[in-house]
N, C-alpha and C positions, 0 to 999 in steps of 0.2 A: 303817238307812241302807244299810249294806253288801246286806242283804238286798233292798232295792228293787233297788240297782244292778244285783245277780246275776240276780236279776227281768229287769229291763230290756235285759239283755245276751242272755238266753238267747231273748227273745223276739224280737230283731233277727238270732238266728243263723239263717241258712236251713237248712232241710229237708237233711241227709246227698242223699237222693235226689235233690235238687233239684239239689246240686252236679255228681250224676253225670247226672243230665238234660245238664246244661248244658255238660257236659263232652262227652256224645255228640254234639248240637248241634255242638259247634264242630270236631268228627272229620268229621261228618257235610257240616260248610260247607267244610271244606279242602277234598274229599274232592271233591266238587262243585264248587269252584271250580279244580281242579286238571285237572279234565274237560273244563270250560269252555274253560279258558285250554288246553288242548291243542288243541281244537278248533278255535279260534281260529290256532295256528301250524300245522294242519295244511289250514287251507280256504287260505292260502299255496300251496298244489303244486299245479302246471299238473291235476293228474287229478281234481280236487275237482269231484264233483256236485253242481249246483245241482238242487234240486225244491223244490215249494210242498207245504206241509203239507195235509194234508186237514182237512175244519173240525171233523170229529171232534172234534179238538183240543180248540177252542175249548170246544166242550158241555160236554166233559169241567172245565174251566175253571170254568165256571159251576156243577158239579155240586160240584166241593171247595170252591167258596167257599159254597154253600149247606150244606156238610158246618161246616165255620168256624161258620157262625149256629148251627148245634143244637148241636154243641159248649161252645159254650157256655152257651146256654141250659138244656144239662142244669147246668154247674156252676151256674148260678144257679137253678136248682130244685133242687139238690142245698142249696146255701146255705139255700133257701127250709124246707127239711126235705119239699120234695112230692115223697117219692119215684118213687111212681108218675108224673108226668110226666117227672121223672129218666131213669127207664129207660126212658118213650118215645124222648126225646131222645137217651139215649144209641144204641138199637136204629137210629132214623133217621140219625143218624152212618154207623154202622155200613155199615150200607144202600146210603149215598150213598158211600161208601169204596169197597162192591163196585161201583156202578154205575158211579163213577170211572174202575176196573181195566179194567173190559168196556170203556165206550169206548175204552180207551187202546189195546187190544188191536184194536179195529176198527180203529185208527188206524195200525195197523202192516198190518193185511189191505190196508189201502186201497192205500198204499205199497205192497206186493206185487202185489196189483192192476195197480198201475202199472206195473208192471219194474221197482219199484227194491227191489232184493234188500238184505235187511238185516247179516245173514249169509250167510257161503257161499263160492262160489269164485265166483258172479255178482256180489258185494257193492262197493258203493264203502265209501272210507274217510269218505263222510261220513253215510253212510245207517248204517253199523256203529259210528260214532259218536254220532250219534240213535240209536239199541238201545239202548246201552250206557246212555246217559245219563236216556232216557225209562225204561228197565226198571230200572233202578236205583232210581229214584224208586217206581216202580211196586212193589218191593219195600218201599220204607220205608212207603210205605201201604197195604202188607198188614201190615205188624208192628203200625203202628198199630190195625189195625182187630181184630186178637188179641187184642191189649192190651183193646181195645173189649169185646170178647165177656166176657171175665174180670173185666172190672170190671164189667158189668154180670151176670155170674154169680154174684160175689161181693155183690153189691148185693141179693140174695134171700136169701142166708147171714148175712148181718151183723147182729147185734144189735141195735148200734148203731150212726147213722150219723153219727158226730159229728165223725170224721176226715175232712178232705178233698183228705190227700194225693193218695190214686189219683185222682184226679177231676183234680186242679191239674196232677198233674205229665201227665195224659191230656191237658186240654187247651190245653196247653202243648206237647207232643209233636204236636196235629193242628195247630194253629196255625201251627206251622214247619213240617208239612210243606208246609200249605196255600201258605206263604209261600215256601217253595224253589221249588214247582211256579208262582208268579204267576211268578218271577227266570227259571225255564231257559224257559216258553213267551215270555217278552220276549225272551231270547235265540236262542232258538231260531227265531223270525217274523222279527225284526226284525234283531239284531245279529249272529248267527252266522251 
């Protein structure tokens, strides 16, 4: 009896890792909401640039939500035990992670393009606020996509593949980032 229970207990305890996931996660949400909300008190000042985003944007939108889909479809071929489509899946992740980056980077050329200086001493405070906030982002999915490469390096080393931690807590990690990035282009078109 005792023994079922200790059973039962340890299999409702979540993953160590899983806690500090979730713990970066929510560093990660203040961190971004704090950028948000500044933004928001500083388009307030008579000097705040208005400009319309380039649709770059948007592509880029539609390329991490189709990053979303492989994602997980490798963990569910991961479940499956089909590794080999696994590490398609994960590689197309991967892929659509860089193609993400590049657009987003055209997305700043274009903005330049335009005259509106992102940094600099030509810069407004709300085009260096878009830098800030898009590159930021821009960084967490490049981590992610490190992450990407090493588990899918390590996924040709493994014996066995019967743990599905890196895989859960990977896509878990693209999944928020994917979700932060739907929050700041809603904010960033519409509300900001």
């Amino acid at each position: 009896m005792v023994t079922e229970l200790t059973s039962n207990t340890e299999k409702k305890r979540m993953h160590p890792y899983k806690v500090f996931l979730l713990g970066g996660i929510g560093s990660i949400v203040m961190m971004f909401a704090g950028l948000t909300s500044a933004h928001i008190v500083k388009k307030g000042q008579a000097n705040w640039l208005e400009f319309d985003l380039p649709t770059v944007f948007i592509a880029s939108t539609v390329v991490i939500l189709l990053s979303s889909f492989t994602i997980q479809m490798a963990l569910k071929k991961f479940k499956e035990n089909q590794m080999t489509t696994y590490r398609g899946f994960l590689t197309v992740t991967a892929i659509l992670g860089v193609v993400f980056m590049i657009l987003q980077v055209q997305g700043f050329w274009a903005l330049e393009a335009n005259s509106i200086a992102l940094i600099g001493p030509r810069s407004n405070s709300a085009a260096s606020f878009f830098f800030v906030i898009v590159g930021l982002h821009i960084l967490h999915v490049l981590g992610g996509i490190i992450a990407l490469i090493g588990v899918t390096f390590n996924s040709f080393k493994a014996k066995n593949n019967e743990n599905p931690i890196a895989i859960e807590l990977l896509s878990t990690y693209w999944h928020f980032v994917d979700i932060l990035w739907i929050y700041l282009i809603i904010f960033l078109y519409w509300l900001g």
